[in-house]
C-alpha positions as CSV (number, residue, x, y, z in Angstrom):
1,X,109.9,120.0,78.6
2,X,107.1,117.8,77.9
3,X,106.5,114.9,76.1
4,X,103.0,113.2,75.1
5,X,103.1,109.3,75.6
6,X,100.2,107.1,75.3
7,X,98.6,105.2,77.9
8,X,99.9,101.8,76.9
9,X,103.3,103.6,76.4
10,X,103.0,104.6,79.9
11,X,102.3,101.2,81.7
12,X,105.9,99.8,79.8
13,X,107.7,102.7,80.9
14,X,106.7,102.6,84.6
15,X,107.2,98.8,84.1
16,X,110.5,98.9,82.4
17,X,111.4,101.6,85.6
18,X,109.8,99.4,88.2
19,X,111.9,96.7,87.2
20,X,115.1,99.0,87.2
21,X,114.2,100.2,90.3
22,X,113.9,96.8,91.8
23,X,117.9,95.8,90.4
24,X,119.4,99.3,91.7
25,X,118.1,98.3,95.5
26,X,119.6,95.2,95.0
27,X,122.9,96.4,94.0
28,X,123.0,98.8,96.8
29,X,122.3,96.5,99.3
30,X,125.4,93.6,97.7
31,X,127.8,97.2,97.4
32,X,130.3,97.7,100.2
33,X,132.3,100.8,98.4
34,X,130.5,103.5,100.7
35,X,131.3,106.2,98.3
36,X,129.3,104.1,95.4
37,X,127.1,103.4,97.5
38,X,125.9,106.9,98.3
39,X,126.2,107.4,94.4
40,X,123.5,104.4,94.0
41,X,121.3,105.9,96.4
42,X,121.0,108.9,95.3
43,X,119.9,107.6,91.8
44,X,117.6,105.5,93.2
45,X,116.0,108.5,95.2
46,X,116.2,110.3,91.7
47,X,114.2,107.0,90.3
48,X,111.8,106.8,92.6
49,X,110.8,110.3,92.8
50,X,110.3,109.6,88.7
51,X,107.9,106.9,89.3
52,X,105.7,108.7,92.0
53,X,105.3,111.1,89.5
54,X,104.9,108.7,86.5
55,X,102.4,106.8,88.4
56,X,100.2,109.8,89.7
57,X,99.8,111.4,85.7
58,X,99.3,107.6,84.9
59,X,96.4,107.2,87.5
60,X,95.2,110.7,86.2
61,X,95.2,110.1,82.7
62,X,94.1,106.3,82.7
């Protein structure tokens, strides 16, 4: 699937992501259910690998 996005609609998702990513490791690191917290982590893996890839087209396409 792909989807077309301008440059400007880029920065505020990477933003809006970076900001999300930012909450999620602080709720992991307050969480003391392990089973959640293996739950959190892998979505913040899943996240992050989003970014990396958000922010390399972003540098390309800038």
């Amino acid at each position: 699937m792909e989807v077309t996005i301008t440059p400007e609609e880029m920065e505020l998702l990477i933003e809006i992501l970076e900001e999300h990513h930012r909450e999620l490791l602080r709720e992991i690191s307050r969480t003391s259910h392990h089973e959640f917290k293996l739950v959190l982590r892998k979505k913040e893996k899943l996240l992050e690998s989003v970014l990396l890839r958000l922010r390399a087209a972003h540098l390309v396409y800038a």
